[in-house]
C-alpha positions, 0 to 999 in steps of 0.5 A: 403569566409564566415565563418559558425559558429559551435556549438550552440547558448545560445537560442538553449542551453536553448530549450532543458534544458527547454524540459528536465525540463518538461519531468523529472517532468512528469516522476517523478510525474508518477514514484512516483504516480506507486510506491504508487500503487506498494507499496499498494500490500504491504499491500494487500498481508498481509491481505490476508495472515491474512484472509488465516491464520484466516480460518485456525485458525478457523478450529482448534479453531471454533473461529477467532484469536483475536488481542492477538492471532496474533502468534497463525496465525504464524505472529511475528510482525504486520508490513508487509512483507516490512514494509510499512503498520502496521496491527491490528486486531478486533474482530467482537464481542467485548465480549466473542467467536470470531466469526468475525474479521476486519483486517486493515493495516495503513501506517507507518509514515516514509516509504513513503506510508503514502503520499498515499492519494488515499488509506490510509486505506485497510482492510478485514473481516471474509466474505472477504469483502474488505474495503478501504478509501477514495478511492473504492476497483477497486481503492486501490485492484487492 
């Protein structure tokens, strides 16, 4: 009578931690590469935020808010709402009445999303023209 052995062999053993290897590191970098993207609304809901807030304003003060004005649009800190991307505010016309703004989110350093080389620059206008950089709007607005 003949004896099988039971279990597995070292090679066998080997295989499979190989497959799960490869597997774990396409997961991972899809992961991460879906939370850049996730975390970008971050952003982009705040400058839409800005823009609502800035016609608002505009209503009542025939002017947009310039970058001192940012509490008169209701925003305590110009971080967003998670605090991944940092605002600021320009004025159109430097000098005098406000007549146009751009708004710009950057990422803030230590919150991960400044490694998001696709997008690293999201912004609006007073015509609601929205800007990005290096990548193109369908990319970094969607």
């Amino acid at each position: 009578m003949q004896q099988t052995a039971k279990g597995f062999s070292l090679i066998e053993l080997l295989i499979v931690v190989a497959i799960i290897a490869i597997v774990t590191t396409v997961a991972t970098s899809s992961y991460r590469n879906y939370m850049m993207r996730t975390n970008r609304t971050d952003g982009a809901s705040l400058l839409l935020r800005v823009a609502a807030a800035q016609e608002r304003y505009y209503l009542n003060e025939n002017a947009y808010a310039g970058p001192d004005d940012v509490t008169d649009l209701g925003f305590e800190s110009l971080t967003s709402e998670r605090g991944y991307y940092a605002l600021t505010i320009e004025p159109a016309d430097p000098g005098g009445l406000v007549v146009g703004y751009s708004a710009t989110v950057r990422p803030i350093d230590g919150r991960g999303q400044q490694s998001d080389a696709d997008c690293m620059i999201l912004s609006i206008n007073e015509r609601g023209f929205r800007g990005s950089n290096p990548e193109p709007i369908n990319v970094c607005w969607r």
